[in-house]
Legacy VTK file of the C-alpha trace (Angstrom):
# vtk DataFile Version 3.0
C-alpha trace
ASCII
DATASET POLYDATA
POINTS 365 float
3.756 -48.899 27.406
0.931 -50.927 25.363
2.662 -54.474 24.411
1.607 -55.260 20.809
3.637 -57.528 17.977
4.729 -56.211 14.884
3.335 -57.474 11.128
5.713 -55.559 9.450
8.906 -56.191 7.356
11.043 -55.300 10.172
12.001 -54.206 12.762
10.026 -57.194 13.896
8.805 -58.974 16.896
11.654 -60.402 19.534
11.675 -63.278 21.663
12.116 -62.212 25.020
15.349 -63.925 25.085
16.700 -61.834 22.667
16.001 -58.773 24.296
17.424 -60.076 27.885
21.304 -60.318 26.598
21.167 -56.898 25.762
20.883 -56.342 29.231
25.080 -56.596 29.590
27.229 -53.987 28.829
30.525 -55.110 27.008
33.562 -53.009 25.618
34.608 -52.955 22.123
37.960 -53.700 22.766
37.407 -56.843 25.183
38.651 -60.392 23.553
35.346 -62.386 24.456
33.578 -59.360 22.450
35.422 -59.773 19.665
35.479 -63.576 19.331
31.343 -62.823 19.269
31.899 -61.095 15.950
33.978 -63.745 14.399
31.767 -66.143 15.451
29.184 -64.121 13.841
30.922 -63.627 10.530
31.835 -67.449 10.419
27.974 -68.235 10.881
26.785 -65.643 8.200
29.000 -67.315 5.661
27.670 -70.967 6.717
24.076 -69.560 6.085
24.840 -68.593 2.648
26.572 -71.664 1.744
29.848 -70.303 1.399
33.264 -70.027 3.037
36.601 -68.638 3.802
39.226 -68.165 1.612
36.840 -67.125 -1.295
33.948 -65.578 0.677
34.428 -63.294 3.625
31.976 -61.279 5.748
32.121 -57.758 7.072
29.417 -56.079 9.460
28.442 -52.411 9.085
27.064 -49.928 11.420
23.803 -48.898 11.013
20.331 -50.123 8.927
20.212 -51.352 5.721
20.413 -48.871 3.917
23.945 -47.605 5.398
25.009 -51.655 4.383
23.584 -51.225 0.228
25.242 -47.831 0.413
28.793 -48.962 1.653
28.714 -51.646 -1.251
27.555 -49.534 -4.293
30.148 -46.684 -2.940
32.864 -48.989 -2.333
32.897 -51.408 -5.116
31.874 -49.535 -8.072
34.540 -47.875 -9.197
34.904 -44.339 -11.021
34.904 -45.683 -14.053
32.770 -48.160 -13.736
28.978 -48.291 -14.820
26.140 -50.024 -12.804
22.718 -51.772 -14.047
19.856 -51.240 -11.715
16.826 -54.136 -11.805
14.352 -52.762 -10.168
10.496 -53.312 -9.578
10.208 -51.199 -6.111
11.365 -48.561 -3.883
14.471 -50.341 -2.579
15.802 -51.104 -5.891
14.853 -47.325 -6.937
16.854 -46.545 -3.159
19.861 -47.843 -5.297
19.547 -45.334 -8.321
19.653 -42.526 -5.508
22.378 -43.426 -3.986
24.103 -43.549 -6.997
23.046 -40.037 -7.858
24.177 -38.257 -4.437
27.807 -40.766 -5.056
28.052 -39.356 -8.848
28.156 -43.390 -9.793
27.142 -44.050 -13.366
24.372 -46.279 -13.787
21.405 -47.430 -15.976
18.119 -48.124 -14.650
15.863 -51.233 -15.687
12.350 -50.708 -13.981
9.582 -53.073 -14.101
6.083 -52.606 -12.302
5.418 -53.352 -8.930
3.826 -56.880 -9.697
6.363 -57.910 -11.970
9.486 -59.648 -11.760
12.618 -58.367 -13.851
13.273 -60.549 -16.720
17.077 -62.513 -16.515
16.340 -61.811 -20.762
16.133 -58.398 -20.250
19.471 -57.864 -18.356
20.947 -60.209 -20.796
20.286 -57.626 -23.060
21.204 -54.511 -21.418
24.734 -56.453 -21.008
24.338 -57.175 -24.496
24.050 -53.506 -25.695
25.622 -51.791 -23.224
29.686 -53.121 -22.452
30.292 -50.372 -20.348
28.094 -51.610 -17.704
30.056 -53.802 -15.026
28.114 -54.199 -11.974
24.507 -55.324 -11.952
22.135 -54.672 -8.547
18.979 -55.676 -7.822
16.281 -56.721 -4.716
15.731 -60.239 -3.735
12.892 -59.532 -1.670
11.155 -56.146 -2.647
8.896 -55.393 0.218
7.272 -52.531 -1.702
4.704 -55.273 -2.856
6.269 -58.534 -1.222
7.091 -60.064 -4.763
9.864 -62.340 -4.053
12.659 -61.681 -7.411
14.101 -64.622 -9.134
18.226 -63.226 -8.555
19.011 -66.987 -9.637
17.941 -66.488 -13.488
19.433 -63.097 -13.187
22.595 -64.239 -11.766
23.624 -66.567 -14.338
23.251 -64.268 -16.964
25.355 -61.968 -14.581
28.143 -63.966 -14.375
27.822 -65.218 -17.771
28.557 -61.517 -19.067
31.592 -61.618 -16.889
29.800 -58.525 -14.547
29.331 -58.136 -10.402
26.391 -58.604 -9.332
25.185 -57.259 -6.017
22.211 -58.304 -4.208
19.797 -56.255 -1.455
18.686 -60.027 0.225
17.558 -57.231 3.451
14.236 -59.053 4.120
15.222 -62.542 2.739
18.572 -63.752 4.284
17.871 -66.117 7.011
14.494 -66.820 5.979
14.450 -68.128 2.191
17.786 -70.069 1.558
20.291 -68.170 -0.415
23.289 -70.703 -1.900
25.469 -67.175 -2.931
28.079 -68.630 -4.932
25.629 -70.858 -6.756
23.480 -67.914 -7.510
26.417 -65.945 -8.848
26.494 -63.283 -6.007
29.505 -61.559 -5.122
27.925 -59.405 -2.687
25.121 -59.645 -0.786
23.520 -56.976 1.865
21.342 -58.005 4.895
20.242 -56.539 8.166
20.216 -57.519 11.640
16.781 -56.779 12.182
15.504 -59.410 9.542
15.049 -62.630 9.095
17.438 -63.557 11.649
15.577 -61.679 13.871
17.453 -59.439 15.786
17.175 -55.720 16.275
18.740 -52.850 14.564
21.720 -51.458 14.905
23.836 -52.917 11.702
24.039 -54.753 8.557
26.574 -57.051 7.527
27.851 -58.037 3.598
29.070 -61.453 2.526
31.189 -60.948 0.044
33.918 -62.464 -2.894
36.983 -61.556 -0.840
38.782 -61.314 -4.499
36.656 -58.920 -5.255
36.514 -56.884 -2.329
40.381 -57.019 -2.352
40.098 -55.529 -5.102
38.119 -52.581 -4.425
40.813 -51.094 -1.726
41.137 -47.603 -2.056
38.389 -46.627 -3.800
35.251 -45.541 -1.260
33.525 -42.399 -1.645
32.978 -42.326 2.075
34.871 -43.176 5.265
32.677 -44.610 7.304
30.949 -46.704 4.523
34.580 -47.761 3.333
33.407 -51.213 3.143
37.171 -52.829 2.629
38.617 -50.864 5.407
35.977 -51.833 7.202
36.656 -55.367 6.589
40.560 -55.074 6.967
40.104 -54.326 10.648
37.271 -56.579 11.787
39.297 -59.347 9.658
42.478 -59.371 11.496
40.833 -59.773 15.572
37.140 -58.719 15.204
37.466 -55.660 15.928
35.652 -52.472 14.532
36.869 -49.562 13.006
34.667 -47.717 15.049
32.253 -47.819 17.675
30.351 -50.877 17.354
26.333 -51.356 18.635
27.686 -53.655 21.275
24.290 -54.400 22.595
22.874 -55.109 19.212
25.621 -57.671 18.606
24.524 -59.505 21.433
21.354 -59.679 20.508
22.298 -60.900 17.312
24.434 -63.380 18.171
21.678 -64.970 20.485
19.054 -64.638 17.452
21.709 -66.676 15.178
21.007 -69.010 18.150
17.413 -69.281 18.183
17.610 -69.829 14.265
19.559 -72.669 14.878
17.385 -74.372 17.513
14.363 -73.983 15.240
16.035 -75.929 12.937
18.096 -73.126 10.570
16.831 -71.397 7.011
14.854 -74.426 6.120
12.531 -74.493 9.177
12.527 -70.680 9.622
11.085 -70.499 6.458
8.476 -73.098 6.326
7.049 -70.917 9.133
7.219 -67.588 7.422
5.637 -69.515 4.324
3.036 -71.152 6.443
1.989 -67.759 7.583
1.559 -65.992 4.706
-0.444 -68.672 2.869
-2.853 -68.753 6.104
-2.874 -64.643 5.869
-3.255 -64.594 2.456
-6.663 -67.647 2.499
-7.775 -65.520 5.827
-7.576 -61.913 4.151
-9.167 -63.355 0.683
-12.435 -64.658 2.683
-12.855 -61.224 4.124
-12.623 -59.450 0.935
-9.103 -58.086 0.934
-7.694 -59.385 -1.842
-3.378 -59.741 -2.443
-2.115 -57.717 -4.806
0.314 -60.347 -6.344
-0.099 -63.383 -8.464
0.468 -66.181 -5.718
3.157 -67.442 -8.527
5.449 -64.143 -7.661
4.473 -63.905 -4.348
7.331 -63.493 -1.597
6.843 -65.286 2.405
8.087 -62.055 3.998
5.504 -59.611 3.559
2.022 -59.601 1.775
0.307 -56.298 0.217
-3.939 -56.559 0.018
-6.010 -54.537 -2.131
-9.161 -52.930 0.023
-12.131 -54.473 -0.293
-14.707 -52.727 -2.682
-16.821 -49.588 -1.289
-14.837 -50.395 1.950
-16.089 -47.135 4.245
-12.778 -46.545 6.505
-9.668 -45.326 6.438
-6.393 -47.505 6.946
-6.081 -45.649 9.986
-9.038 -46.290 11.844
-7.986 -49.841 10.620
-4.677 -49.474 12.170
-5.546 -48.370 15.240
-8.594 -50.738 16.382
-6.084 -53.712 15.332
-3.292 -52.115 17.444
-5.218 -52.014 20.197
-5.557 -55.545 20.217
-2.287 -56.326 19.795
-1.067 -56.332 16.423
0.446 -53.227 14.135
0.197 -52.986 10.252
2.349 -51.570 7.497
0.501 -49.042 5.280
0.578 -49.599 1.164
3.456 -48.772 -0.424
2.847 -49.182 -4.237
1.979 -46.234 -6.245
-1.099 -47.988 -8.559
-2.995 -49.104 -6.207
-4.782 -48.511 -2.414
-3.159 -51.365 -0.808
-1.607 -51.963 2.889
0.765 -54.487 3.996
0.969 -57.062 6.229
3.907 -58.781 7.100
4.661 -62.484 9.142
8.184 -62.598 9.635
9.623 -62.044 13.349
7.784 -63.982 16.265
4.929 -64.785 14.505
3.269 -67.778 14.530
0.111 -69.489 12.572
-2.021 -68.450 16.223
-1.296 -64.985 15.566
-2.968 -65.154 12.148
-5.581 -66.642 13.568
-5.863 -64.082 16.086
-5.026 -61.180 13.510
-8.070 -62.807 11.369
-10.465 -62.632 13.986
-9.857 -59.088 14.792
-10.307 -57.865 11.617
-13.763 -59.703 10.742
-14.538 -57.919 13.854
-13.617 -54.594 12.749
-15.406 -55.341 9.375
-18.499 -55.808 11.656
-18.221 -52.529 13.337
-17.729 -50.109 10.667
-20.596 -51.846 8.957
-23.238 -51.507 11.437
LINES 1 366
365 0 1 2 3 4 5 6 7 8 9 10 11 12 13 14 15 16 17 18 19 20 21 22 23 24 25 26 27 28 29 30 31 32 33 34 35 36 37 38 39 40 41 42 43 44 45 46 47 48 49 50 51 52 53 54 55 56 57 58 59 60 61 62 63 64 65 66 67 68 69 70 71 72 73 74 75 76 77 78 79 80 81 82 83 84 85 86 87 88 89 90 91 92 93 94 95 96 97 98 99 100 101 102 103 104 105 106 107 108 109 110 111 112 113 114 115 116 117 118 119 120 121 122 123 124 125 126 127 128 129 130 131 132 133 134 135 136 137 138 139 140 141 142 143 144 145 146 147 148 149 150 151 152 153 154 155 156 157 158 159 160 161 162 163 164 165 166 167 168 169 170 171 172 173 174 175 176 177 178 179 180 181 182 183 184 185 186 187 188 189 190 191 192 193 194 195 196 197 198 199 200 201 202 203 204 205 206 207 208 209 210 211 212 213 214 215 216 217 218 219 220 221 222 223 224 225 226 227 228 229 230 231 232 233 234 235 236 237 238 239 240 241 242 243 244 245 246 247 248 249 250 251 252 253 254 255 256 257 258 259 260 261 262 263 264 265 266 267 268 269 270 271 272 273 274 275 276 277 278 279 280 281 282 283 284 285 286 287 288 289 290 291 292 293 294 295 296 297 298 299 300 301 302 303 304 305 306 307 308 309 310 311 312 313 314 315 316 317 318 319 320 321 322 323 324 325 326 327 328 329 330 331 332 333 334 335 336 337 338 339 340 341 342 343 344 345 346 347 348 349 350 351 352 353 354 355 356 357 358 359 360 361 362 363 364
């Protein structure tokens, strides 16, 4: 099997050490396993700056997606009504899920490249009083723009609404104080930031709240209070956990603590894009977002003018020398993405740099 590091927005690139722990098999049921979730929870809620009683966290089988879907099926009720900011296809995710649930919602969609405006909502709120939940992206990595949920939660909570946040490619590597941004819940993945591997995601959310939602799921295996009411009396799951992925987890949490937590992690991330971003721009691919919007996760570049290949044939010669790309994902626009999150260091940028001005030299000649 060819070795080769991921530049995408995850799964991502694990340290070895990661990988090794999933070597053990452990049983649901066992005490030590279980005390490995709590530990986890306890450690999610210290990362987003919040705590027991008034915060609690539950973790979810399966990608992100299964996480955002357990929240918006759980906690909006039947009569409830839910604003959608959105300015990519993980916001838009969240107006389709609300279609298969039959949840009532309003959609507020911006372009790619632009942020939505905390005015805006304000409005919508405004006009609109049955509207009581309000969702949007923190880190959309349709273009990489990084979403200003702190404006947007203020006027949130100053509406007297529940906000929800996707934070799947930001948690653990841009800091997230989730009380002080008004969030009361917040959806993240395993195979982030934190980076781990998939396998689940996991919700920190205002226990009142969630409370408060008891009863009310469209789905039973997405019933994110249930969910919680088991794993918060001994850590255990209501049903068959990704043992082996919790593991690895709980070693990642690890690692992000020896490199010196959210701060550290992402003064790396943000060192890496800025050195993609100056590296890309001298070779004629130029980003597709004002540097002002910009997100550290992920970075989408325009193709260079009268470029003569294919992102394919792109793809592939880069593979083969160790790295793998993400192709474009805005409509507008022939772009592909690159992203630096995972083990990826300012070398590997370097490296990535060099093997593209090479490929630029091939197909030209």
């Amino acid at each position: 099997m060819n070795s080769y590091k991921l530049l995408t927005p995850g799964p991502l690139t694990t340290t070895d050490t990661v990988k090794q722990v999933m070597l053990f098999d452990h049983c649901t049921w066992d005490d030590d396993y279980k005390q490995i979730t709590q530990t986890i929870r306890r450690t999610l809620l210290a990362l987003g700056h919040v705590s027991e009683p008034e915060y609690t966290a539950v973790l979810m089988q399966g990608s992100g997606t299964f996480g955002v879907e357990s929240v918006l099926t759980s906690v909006i009720g039947r009569e409830d009504k839910l604003l959608i900011a959105a300015n990519g296809a993980y916001g838009l995710r969240m107006a389709e899920i609300c279609r298969h649930a039959g949840i009532a919602y309003t959609l507020y969609e911006q372009d790619n490249h632009k942020r939505p405006q905390a005015d805006v909502v304000a409005k919508y709120l405004a006009e609109d009083l049955a509207i009581t939940h309000v969702s949007m992206v923190h880190g959309e990595t349709t273009s990489g723009i990084l979403n200003d949920v702190e404006a947007v939660g203020r006027v949130v909570k100053a509406a007297g609404k529940t906000f929800l946040v996707d934070a799947m490619s930001t948690f653990g590597g841009v800091d997230i104080p989730v009380a002080g941004w008004g969030i009361d819940f917040l959806v993240s993945s395993a195979n982030k930031c934190i980076q781990g591997v998939p396998g689940f995601s996991f919700i920190l959310a205002n226990r009142e709240k969630l409370e408060a939602s008891a009863g009310q799921a469209r789905s039973l295996a997405l019933d994110l209070y249930d969910q919680w009411k088991t794993m918060n009396e001994d850590g255990k799951w209501r049903f068959t956990s990704p043992t082996h992925v919790v593991l690895a987890f709980a070693q990642a949490l690890e690692e992000l603590k020896e490199e010196g937590g959210v701060p550290a992690r992402h003064a790396r991330y943000d060192q890496n894009q800025r050195l993609l971003a100056e590296n890309f721009r001298a070779l004629g691919f130029v980003p597709y977002l004002d540097p002002a919007v910009q997100g550290p996760i992920i970075t989408t570049f325009r193709y260079p003018a009268g470029a003569r290949f294919t992102f394919q044939q792109m793809y592939e010669y880069i593979k083969a020398r160790g790295y793998v790309l993400y192709p474009g994902k805005v409509m507008e626009a022939e772009t592909f993405r690159v992203g630096n999150i995972g083990e990826i260091y300012p070398e590997d940028i370097a490296k990535l740099s060099a093997i593209l001005a090479d490929f630029l030299k091939e197909v030209a000649a």
